[in-house]
N, C-alpha and C positions, 0 to 999 in steps of 0.2 A: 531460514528466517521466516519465510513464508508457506514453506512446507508444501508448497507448491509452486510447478513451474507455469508460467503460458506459453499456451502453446505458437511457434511461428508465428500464425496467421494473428495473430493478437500483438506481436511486437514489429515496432517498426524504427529503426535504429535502435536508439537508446530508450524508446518509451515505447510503454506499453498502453492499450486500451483502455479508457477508464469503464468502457461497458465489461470488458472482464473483470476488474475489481470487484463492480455492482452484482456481475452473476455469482461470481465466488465468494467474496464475503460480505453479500449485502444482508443475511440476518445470521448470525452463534445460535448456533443449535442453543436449548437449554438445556444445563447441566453435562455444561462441556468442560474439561479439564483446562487447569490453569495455564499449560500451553498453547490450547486451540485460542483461549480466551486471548491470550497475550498476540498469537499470531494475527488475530481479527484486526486487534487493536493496532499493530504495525499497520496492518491495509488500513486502517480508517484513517490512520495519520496521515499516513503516502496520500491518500485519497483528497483528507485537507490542504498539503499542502501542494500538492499538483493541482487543482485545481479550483480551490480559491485563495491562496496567497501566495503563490508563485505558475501563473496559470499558462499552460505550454500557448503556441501561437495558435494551435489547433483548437485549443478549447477541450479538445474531446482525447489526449493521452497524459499518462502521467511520468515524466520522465524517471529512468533510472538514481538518479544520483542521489536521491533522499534515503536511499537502502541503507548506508551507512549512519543515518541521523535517525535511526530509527531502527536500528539491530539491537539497541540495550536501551531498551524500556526506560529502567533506572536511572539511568543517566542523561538523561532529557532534560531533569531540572537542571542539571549546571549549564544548559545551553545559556548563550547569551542572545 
């Protein structure tokens, strides 16, 4: 989904680092293909919603459980 994994030292239970998110996909190459593009864009969702509208108590990881809300793109709009 992400095409990448983190490594251990970056996950701690179920969340992971938000400073890894920021090293890994804080800018898309340009003239990246429509998958890198889409994968960015999952991280930048996880990214919003971990940490500003559902914000761990850490402040600083983003939990796993948004993986699923954010594996198909597409269907985000019918969220409620």
């Amino acid at each position: 989904m992400l095409g990448v994994i983190p490594p251990p030292s970056q996950v701690q239970k179920y969340a992971v680092n938000c400073s890894w998110f920021q090293e890994t996909f804080g800018e898309c190459s340009e003239g990246a293909d429509d998958e890198t593009v889409r994968r960015y864009a999952r991280a930048y969702i996880m990214m919003l919603l971990g940490t500003q509208l559902f914000v761990d108590k850490s402040g600083n990881r983003i939990h796993i459980r948004w993986i699923p809300y954010v594996a198909k793109l597409e269907e985000m709009g019918t969220y409620s």
